[in-house]
C-alpha positions, 0 to 999 in steps of 0.5 A, spaced: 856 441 175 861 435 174 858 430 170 864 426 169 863 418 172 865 415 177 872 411 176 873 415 169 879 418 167 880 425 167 882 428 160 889 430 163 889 421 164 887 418 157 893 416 154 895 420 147 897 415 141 896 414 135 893 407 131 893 405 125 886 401 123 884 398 116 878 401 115 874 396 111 869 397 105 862 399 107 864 403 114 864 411 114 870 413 118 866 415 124 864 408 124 870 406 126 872 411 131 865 409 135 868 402 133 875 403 137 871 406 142 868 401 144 874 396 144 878 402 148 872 403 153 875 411 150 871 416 148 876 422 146 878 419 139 878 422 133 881 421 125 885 424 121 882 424 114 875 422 111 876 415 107 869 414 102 865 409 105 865 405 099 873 405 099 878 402 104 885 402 108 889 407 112 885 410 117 889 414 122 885 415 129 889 419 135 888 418 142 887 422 148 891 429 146 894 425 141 888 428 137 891 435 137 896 433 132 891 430 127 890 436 123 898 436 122 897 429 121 892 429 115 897 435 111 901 428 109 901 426 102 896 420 101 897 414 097 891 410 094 891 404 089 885 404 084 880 401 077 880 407 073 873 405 069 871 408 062 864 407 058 860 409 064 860 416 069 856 416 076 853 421 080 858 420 085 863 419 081 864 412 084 861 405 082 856 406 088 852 411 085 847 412 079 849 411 073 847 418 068 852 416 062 854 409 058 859 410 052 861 403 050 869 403 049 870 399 043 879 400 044 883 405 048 890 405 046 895 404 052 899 411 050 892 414 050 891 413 057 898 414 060 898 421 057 891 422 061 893 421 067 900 423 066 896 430 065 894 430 073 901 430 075 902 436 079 898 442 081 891 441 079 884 445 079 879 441 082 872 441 083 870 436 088 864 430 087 857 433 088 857 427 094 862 430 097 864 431 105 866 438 104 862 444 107 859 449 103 854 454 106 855 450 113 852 443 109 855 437 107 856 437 099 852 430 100 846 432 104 845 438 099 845 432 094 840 428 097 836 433 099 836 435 090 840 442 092 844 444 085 850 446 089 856 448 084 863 445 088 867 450 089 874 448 086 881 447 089 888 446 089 891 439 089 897 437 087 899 430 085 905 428 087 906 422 082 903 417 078 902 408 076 899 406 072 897 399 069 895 397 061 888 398 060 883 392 058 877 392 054 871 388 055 865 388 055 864 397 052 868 398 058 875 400 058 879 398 066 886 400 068 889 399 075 893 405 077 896 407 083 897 415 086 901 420 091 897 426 092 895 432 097 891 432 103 884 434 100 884 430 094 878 426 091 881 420 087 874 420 084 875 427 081 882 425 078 878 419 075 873 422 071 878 428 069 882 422 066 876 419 063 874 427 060 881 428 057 880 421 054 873 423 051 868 418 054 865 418 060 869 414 067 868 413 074 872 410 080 871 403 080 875 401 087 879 405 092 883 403 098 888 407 100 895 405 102 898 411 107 895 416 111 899 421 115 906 417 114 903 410 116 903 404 111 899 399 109 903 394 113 903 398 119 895 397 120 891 393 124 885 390 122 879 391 127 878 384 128 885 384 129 885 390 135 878 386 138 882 381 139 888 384 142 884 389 146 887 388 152 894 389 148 892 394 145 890 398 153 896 396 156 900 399 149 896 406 150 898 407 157 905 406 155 907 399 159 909 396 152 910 399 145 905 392 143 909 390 138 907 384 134 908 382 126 913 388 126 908 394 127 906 397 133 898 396 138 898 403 139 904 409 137 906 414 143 907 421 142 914 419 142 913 415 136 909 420 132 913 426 132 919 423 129 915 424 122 916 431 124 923 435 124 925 435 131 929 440 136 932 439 142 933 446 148 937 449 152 935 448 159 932 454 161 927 454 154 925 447 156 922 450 162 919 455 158 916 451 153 913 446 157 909 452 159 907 453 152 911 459 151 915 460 145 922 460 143 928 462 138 932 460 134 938 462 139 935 456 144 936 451 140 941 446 141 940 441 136 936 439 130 934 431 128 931 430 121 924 427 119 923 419 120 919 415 118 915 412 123 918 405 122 917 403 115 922 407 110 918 412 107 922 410 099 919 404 100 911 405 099 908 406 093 907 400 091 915 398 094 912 394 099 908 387 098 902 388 102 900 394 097 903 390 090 898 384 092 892 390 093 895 393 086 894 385 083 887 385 084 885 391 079 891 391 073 888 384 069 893 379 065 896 384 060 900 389 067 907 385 067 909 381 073 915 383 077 920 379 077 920 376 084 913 374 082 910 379 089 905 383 084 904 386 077 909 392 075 906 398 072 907 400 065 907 407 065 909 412 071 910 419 072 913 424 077 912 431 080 917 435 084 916 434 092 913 440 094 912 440 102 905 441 104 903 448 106 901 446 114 907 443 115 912 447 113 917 451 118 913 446 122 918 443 128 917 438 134 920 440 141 922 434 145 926 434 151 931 430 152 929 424 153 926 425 147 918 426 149 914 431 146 913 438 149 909 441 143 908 443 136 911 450 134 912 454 128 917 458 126 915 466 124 919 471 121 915 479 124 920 485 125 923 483 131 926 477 128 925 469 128 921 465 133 917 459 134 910 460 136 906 453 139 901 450 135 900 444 140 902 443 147 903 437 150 901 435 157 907 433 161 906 425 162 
């Protein structure tokens, strides 16, 4: 039975893309997806990556087929900008939960705190917060929570790529420091604060969270959802490709075209771009040109703290004793630490197929076996 309506676009007619949204405080992720629903009259919408009620910021959606690619999207490191607390630790591992344990900090010493943060740069052990979205026996970690289930998480690997951090202040039996950090997919921000908070010996929780990338797209080429209300009808007229919808240098809505550049991309000889189009694989000898990964439109050496946007969020949790910058935009963190850039275990040996009008064909992977090398398809893509 077809239950489709009248008048509705068949799923081989909704158009793919990718938009960028400022996921406000207080919102769940799905709550914005059923939001820009609503102002695109869509329904085949999804999200890249869950962002905590309770924090805000770059929250990638796909559009139509576009909704493919958000798994991959997810793989990309994450940027976040957050208040380390010490002196009280929360069952949720934020300052929405309840508190279980106050120590009052009398002083903390600035190389202390930069020697415990420095200590989560690289591969980290983690265990998720109790209140967490991850499945365990085919249930969300927060409802076995409420529910009053003692479920242990099971750990993970995660791998902070980098991080900054403002001079602590202490008032009041609490110790607060701004800081800011680059990490992989699956990491909890939260975990990483009561971890430095453990190292310190005192108990600590995360006071405020806003992320500022999210698979490859920054803080400044985000839209708010009052901003994309506004522009609804932009918005549509972007996604179906009669305008990119460009405005305060960004994009309404990003096309596949667009997206794939964030990958590695290979140009076809004729005969394995037929192929290809049928989602059928390909070998190396078929190839006939590589472009590197670029950035969407932003550069990517200038995030993590290298744009305005995300210095002016950052002056909101480093307190007068963080140094300003010399062009005044914002505080300058004292302390910094880096780790090798590993790629992300999805991505890798990931490429883009584009023709060559540089519209996407599909997703492929390369696979090495006995009979030698070739790329298999991840995720084909519907011809325009």
């Amino acid at each position: 039975m077809n239950t489709r309506k009248r008048g509705a676009p068949r799923t081989a007619e909704v158009p793919a893309a990718v938009l960028a949204v400022y996921k406000p405080q207080g919102m769940t992720s799905h709550d914005v997806v059923d939001r820009v629903r609503r102002i695109l009259g869509i329904r085949r919408v999804g999200h890249g990556g869950t962002l905590d009620p309770a924090a805000e910021g770059v929250l990638v959606l796909g559009v139509g087929a576009a909704t493919r690619v958000l798994r991959f999207l997810g793989s990309f490191p994450k940027d976040y900008v957050g208040l380390w607390v010490g002196g009280e630790a929360t069952d949720t591992y934020d300052a929405e939960g309840r508190v279980v344990e106050r120590r009052e900090v009398v002083e903390l010493a600035d190389r202390d705190l930069y020697a415990a943060f420095a200590a989560l740069v690289g591969p980290v052990r983690q265990r998720p917060p109790r209140y967490a979205a991850v499945r365990v026996g085919g249930r969300r970690l927060y409802d076995l929570a409420r529910a009053g289930v003692d479920v242990e998480p099971p750990e993970r690997e995660v791998y902070v790529y980098a991080v900054k951090v403002c001079p602590p202040a202490v008032l009041g039996g609490k110790a607060k420091a701004g800081f800011a950090v680059r990490v992989s997919s699956g990491t909890y921000v939260r975990s990483l604060a009561v971890d430095v908070g453990t190292s310190l010996g005192i108990p600590a929780h995360l006071g405020a969270l806003v992320r500022l990338r999210s698979g490859g797209f920054t803080l400044a080429e985000a839209w708010t959802l009052a901003e994309l209300e506004a522009q609804a009808q932009d918005v549509r007229l972007a996604l179906r490709g009669a305008d990119s919808g460009a405005s305060k240098g960004k994009l309404l809505a990003y096309p596949l075209r667009v997206v794939v550049r964030l990958f590695p991309r290979v140009r076809l000889v004729p005969e394995a771009e037929r192929a290809v189009r049928h989602g059928r694989a390909f070998a190396p000898k078929d190839i006939r040109a590589w472009e590197p990964p670029e950035p969407v439109l932003r550069p990517a050496a200038t995030t993590l703290l290298g744009e305005p946007e995300e210095r002016e969020i950052f002056g909101r949790f480093c307190g007068s004793e963080s140094s300003a910058s010399a062009s005044g935009n914002g505080p300058v963190p004292a302390f910094a630490a880096f780790a090798p850039s590993v790629p992300p275990p999805d991505l890798v040996d990931l490429v883009a197929a584009v023709d060559a009008a540089g519209e996407p064909l599909g997703l492929y992977r390369r696979r090495r076996d006995g009979s030698g090398e070739r790329f298999l398809p991840e995720v084909v893509f519907p011809r325009p």
